[in-house]
C-alpha positions in Angstrom: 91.5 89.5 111.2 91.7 86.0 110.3 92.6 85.2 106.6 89.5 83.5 106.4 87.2 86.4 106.6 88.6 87.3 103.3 86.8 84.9 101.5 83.6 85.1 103.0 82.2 88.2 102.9 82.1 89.5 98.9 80.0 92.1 97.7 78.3 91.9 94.4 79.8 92.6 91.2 78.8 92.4 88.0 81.2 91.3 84.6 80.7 94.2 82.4 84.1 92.9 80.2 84.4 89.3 78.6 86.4 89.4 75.6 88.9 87.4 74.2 92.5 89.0 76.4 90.5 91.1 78.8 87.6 90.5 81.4 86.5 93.3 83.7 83.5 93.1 86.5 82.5 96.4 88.1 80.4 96.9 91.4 80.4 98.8 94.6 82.3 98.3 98.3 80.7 100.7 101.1 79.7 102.8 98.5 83.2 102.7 96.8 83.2 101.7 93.3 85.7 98.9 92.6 86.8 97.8 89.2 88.5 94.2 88.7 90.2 94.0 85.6 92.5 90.8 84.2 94.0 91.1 80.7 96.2 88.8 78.8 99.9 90.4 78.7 101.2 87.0 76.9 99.5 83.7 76.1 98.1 82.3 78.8 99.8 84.6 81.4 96.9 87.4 82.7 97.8 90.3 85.0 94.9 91.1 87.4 94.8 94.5 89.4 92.0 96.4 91.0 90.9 99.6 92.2 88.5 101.1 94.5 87.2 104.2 94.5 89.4 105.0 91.1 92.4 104.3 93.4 94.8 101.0 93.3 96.7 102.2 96.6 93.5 100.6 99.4 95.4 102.1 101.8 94.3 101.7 105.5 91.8 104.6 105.0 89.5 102.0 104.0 88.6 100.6 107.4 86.2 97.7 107.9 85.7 98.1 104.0 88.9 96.5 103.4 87.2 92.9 104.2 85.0 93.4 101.6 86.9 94.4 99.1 89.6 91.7 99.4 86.7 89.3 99.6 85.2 90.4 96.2 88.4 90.3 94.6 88.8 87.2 95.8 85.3 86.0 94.6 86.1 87.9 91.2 89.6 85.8 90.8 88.0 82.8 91.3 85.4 82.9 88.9 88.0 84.0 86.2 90.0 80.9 87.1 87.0 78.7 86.8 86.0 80.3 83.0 89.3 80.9 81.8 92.0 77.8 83.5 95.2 80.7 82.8 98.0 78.5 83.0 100.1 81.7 84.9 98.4 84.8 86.6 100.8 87.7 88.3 99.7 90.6 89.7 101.3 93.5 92.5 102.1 94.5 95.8 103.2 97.9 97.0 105.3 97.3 100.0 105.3 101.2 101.3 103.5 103.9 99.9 104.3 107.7 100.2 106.9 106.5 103.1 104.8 104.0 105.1 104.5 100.6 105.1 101.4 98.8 103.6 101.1 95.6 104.9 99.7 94.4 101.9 102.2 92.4 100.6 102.5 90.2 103.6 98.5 89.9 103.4 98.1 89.0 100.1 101.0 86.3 100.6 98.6 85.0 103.5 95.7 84.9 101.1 97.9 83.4 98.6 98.7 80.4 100.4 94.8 79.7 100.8 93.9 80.2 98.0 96.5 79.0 95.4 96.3 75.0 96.3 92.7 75.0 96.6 92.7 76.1 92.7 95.6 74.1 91.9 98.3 76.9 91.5 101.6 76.9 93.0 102.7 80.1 94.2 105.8 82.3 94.1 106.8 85.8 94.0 109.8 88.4 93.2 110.6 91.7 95.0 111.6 94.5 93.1 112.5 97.1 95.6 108.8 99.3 97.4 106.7 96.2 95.2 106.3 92.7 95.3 105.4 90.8 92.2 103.0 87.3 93.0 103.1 84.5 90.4 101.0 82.0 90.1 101.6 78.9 88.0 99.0 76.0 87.0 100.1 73.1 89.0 100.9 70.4 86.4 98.5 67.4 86.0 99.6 64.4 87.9 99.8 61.2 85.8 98.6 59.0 88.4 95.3 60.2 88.7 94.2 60.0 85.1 
């Protein structure tokens, strides 16, 4: 799969959430209901997770669906950072679940590096034993091109 199919093929979702320290968009994957939800935890610093199907482990189950879903969170994220401009946002990995790798640490450090730049984020992350911990930081305004 190349890293760039995960930002072109989103689904539709809708923002049900818009308040001051919490945003929200609902919608469906293959049939899955996915929920996107970013909420302040400090000033400026949001936490985004998701969950599809009720479920925040998208394990491999998911099949082709897996595209899509990554691509609507995607889609989801960067409309947040265009509205809101959070000056930090972290969110999650699991490593392994119930025993078995996931993979999805390593992918959403792939999607990272795409996607970070392009919005003017600098990336970074902490392991803290079966999870990985992904921070992004608002890349500071450069002088020189004001």
């Amino acid at each position: 799969m190349l890293i760039r199919e995960l930002f072109d093929r989103p689904h539709d979702i809708h923002k049900t959430e818009d308040s001051e320290e919490s945003v929200r968009w609902d919608g469906f994957v293959s049939g899955e209901q996915i929920v996107i939800l970013a909420q302040e935890i400090r000033e400026d610093t949001w936490s985004i997770e998701f969950r599809v199907g009720g479920r925040q482990d998208a394990r491999g189950d998911l099949g082709d669906s897996a595209v899509a879903i990554f691509s609507t969170v995607i889609t989801a994220v960067r409309e947040f950072v265009r509205d809101r401009e959070p000056r930090v946002i972290t969110f999650a990995a699991n490593k392994t679940e119930f025993g078995q790798e996931t993979g999805r640490a390593e992918l959403y450090s792939r999607m990272i590096k795409r996607f970070a730049g392009s919005a003017g984020y600098e990336s970074g992350f902490r392991d803290h034993g079966e999870s990985r911990q992904f921070i992004l930081r608002k890349q500071a305004a450069n002088p020189a091109d004001d």
